[in-house]
N, C-alpha and C positions, 0 to 999 in steps of 0.2 A: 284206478283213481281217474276221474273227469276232474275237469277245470268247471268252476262255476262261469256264467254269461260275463258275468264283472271278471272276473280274472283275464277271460278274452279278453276284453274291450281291453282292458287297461294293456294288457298285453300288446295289441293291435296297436294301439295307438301309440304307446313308445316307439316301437316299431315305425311307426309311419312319421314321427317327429324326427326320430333319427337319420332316416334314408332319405325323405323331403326338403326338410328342413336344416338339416346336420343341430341337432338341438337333441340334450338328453337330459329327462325328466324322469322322476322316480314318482310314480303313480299309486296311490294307494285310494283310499276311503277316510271319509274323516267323516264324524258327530260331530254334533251343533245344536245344544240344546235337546237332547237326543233323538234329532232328525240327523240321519245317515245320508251325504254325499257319493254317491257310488265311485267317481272317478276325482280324485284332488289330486294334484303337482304341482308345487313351486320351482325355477331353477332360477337363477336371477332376475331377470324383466319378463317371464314367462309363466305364468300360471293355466291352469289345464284345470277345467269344472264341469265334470257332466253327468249324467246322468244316464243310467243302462237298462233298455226294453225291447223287447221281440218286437214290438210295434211302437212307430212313432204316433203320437195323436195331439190335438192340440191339447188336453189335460195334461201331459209329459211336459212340456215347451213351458205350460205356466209353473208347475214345480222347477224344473230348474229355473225356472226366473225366480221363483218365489225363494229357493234355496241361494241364491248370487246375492239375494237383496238381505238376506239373513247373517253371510256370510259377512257384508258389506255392516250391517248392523254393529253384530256380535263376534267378526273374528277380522277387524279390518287389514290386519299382522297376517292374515293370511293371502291375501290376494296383493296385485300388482299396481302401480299406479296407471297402469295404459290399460282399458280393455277392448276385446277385439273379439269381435263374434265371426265365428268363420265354422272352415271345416276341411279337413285334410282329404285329398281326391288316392 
């Protein structure tokens, strides 16, 4: 048995919130209108949205924006009142 790319990522990056940041978030996927988020996690003031690809490009960059502005739509219970665009070294 492999891990699929998304099971990494999600994997990876718990990982990397916990030991960086001491922050621990349960990562999954979530729908939306049945467009698929590859990476969701809420934990109190902390939400986690990304998106999983062997290459970055700028068509990737616009789907997760386009997926944050959907989520922001139609699932506002899902996301955090502070956002913060960043990235964990």
């Amino acid at each position: 048995m492999t891990l699929t790319i998304e099971e990494e990522a999600r994997s990876t990056i718990r990982y990397k919130l916990r030991k960086e940041l001491n922050v621990e978030v349960e990562l999954g996927r979530v729908f939306i209108d049945s467009r698929e988020v590859d990476i969701y996690g809420a934990s109190d003031d902390i939400c986690v949205v990304g998106e999983v690809a062997v290459r970055l490009g700028v068509g990737l960059i616009r789907e997760l924006l386009d997926k944050v502005e959907l989520l922001k739509r139609r699932r506002p219970d899902l996301l955090r009142r502070k956002a913060r665009k960043g990235d964990i070294h």
